[in-house]
N, C-alpha and C positions, 0 to 999 in steps of 0.2 A: 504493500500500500504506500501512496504517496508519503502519507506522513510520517512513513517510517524512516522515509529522505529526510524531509523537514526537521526532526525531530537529531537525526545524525549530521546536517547541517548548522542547525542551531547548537550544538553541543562542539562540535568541532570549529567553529568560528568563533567561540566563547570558553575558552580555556576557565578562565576564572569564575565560571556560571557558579551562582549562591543554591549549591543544591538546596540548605538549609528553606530559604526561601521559595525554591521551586516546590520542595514537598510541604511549606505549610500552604501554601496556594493549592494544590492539587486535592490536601483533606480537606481546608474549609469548601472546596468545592468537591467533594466526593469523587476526586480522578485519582487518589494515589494508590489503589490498588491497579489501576490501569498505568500508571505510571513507574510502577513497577514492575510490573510484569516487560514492560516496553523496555526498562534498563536492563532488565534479564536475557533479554531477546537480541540488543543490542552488543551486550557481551561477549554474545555466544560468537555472534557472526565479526565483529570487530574487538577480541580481546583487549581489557585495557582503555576500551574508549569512555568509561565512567569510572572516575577512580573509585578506590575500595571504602573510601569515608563516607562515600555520597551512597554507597550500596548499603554499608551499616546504615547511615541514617534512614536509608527507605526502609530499611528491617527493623528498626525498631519504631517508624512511625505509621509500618502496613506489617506489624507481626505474619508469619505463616501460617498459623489458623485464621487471620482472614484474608489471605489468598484464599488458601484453599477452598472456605464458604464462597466464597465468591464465585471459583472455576467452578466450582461443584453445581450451584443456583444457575449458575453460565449457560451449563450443560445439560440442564434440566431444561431452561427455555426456550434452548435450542432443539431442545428433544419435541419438543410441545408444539415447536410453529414445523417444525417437517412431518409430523403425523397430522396436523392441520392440513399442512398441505397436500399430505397424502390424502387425506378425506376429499378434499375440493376438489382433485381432481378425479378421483376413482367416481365420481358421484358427478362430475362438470359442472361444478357449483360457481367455481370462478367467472363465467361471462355472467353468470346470471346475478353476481354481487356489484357487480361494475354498469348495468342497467340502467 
């Protein structure tokens, strides 16, 4: 996805970035379990590109049990709109919602 550029651009053109500050902006707005998981992801593929202060701090401001709830509730809604979808179409429901 685009913004995983974005995201690898903004981080690499800003060496000094205030992780501090990026994760309390992400909890007062409910993105730092998404924002973590993104520096996880971002690690994998670019070792090293978010130093290990700024990985502590996400871990202690998005603990691992709620990752987890999170992927977990993730994975359920995801479960829920593809058997939806499966309904809609097994049944041709979809032109008939769009009416």
């Amino acid at each position: 996805p685009m913004w995983v550029l974005d995201a690898y651009n903004l981080i690499k053109n800003n060496p000094d970035l205030d992780w501090a500050r990026v994760m309390h902006i992400a909890k007062l707005s409910g993105y730092e379990y998404q924002i973590r998981i993104l520096a996880k992801l971002l690690n994998k593929i670019l070792p090293g590109l978010i130093p290990n202060s700024a990985i502590r701090l996400m871990r202690k401001m998005c603990p691992d049990y709620v990752v987890w709830t999170r992927m977990h509730r993730d994975k359920k809604i995801v479960r829920i709109h593809k058997l939806n979808g499966e309904y809609y179409d097994r049944y041709g429901l979809y032109g008939k919602l769009y009416r």
